[in-house]
C-alpha positions as a Markdown table, in Angstrom:
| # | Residue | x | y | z |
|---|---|---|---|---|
| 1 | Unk | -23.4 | 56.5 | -45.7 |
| 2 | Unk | -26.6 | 58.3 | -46.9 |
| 3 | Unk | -30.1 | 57.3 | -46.1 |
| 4 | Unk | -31.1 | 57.0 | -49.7 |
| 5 | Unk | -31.5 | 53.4 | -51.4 |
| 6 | Unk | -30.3 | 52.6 | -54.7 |
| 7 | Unk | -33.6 | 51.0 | -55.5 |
| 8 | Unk | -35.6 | 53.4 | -57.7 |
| 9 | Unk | -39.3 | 53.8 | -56.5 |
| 10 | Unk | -42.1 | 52.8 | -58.7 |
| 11 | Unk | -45.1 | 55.2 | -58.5 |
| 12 | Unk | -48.9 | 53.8 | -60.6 |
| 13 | Unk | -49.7 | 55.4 | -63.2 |
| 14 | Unk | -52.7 | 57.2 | -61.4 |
| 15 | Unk | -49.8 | 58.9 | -59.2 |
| 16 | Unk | -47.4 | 59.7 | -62.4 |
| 17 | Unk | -50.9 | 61.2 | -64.2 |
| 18 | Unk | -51.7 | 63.4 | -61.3 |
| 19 | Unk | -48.1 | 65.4 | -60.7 |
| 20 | Unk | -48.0 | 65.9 | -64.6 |
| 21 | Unk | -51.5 | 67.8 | -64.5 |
| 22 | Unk | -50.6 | 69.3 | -61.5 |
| 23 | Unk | -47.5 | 70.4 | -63.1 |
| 24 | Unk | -49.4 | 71.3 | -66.6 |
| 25 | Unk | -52.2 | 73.2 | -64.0 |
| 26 | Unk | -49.5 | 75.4 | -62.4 |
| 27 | Unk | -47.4 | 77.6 | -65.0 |
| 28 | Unk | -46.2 | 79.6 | -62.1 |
| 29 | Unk | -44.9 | 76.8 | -60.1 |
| 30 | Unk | -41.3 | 75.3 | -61.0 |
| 31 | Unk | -41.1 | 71.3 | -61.6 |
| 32 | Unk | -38.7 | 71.2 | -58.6 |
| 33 | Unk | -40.9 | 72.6 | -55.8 |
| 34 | Unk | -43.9 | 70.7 | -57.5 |
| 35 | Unk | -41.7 | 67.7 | -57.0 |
| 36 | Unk | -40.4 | 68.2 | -53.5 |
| 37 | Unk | -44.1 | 68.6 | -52.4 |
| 38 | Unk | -45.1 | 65.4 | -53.6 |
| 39 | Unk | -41.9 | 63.2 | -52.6 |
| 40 | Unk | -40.0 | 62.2 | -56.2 |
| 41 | Unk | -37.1 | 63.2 | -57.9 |
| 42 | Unk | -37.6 | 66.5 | -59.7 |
| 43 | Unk | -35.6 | 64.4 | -62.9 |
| 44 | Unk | -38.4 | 62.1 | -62.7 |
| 45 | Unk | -40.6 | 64.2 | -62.7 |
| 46 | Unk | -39.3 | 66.5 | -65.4 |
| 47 | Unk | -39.0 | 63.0 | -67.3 |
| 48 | Unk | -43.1 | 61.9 | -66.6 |
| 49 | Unk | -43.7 | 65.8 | -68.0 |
| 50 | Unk | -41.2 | 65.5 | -71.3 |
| 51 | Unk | -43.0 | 61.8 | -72.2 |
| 52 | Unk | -46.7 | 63.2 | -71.4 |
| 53 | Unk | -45.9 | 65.8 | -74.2 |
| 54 | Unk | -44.5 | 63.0 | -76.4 |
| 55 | Unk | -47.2 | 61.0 | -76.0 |
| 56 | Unk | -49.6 | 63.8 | -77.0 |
| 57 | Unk | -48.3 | 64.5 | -80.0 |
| 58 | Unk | -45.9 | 67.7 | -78.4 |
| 59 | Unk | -42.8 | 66.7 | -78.6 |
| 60 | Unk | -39.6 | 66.4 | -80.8 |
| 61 | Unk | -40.3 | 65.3 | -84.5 |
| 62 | Unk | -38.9 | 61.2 | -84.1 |
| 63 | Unk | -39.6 | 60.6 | -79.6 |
| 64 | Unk | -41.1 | 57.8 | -79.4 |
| 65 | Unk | -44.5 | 57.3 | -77.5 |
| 66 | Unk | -44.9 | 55.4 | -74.3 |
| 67 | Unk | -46.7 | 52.9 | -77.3 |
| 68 | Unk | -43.8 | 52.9 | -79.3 |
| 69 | Unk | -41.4 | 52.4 | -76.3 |
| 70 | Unk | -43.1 | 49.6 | -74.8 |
| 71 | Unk | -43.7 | 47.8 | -78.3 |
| 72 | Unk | -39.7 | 48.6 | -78.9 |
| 73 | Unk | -39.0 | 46.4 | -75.8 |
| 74 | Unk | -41.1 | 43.5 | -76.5 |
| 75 | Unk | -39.9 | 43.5 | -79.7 |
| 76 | Unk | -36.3 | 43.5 | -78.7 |
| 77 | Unk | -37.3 | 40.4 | -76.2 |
| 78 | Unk | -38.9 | 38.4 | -78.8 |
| 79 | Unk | -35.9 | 39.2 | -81.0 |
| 80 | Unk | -33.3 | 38.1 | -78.5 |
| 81 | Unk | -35.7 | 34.6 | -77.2 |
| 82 | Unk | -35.8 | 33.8 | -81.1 |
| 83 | Unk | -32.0 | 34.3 | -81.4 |
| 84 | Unk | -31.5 | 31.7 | -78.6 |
| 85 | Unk | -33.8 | 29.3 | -80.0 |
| 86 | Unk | -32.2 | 29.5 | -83.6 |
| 87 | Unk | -28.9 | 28.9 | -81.6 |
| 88 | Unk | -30.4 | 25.9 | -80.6 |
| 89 | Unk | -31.5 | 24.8 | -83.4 |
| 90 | Unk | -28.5 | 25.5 | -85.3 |
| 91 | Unk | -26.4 | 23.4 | -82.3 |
| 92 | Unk | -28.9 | 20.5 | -82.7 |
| 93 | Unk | -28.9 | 20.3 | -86.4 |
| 94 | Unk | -24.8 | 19.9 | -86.2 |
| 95 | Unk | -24.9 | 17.3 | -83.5 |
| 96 | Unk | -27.3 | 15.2 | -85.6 |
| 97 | Unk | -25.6 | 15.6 | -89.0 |
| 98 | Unk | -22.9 | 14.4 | -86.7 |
| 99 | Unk | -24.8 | 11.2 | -85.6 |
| 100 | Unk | -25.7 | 10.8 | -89.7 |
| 101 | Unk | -22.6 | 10.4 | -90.9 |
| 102 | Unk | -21.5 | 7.8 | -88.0 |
């Protein structure tokens, strides 16, 4: 068995904002070293560094933002809470048509 957990770390946003600029602020560095010096996965890493260009405007026409992902989420939440409660309401409305015509 291997020493590494399943659970994925979370790093602030202070952390994730400092290995991009060092990334950015060393062209002669790889990501990989970079990211063994400072302890994450050099995917993650790679990932933090794709989304920072996104989110400035750099990247492929149609990525989303951090923004635009985060919005995308809530609005998918507040989509699936309002299908439950029209569920509900839909159930309720059948049981008391029932209880009318009794």
């Amino acid at each position: 068995m291997s020493g590494k957990s399943n659970m994925s770390k979370r790093y602030t946003a202070e952390f994730k904002r400092d290995a991009i600029a060092l990334v950015r602020s060393s062209p002669h560095r790889n990501v990989t070293e970079i990211a063994r010096e400072l302890g994450v996965s050099p995917e993650g890493l790679r990932g933090w560094v794709k989304q920072a260009k996104v989110d400035r405007g750099e990247g492929p026409s149609g990525a989303l933002t951090s923004d635009e992902r985060e919005e995308l989420r809530r609005v998918r939440r507040e989509n699936a809470d309002l299908k439950k409660a029209n569920e509900i309401l839909v159930k309720a409305a059948a049981f008391f048509a029932r209880e009318i015509v009794k």
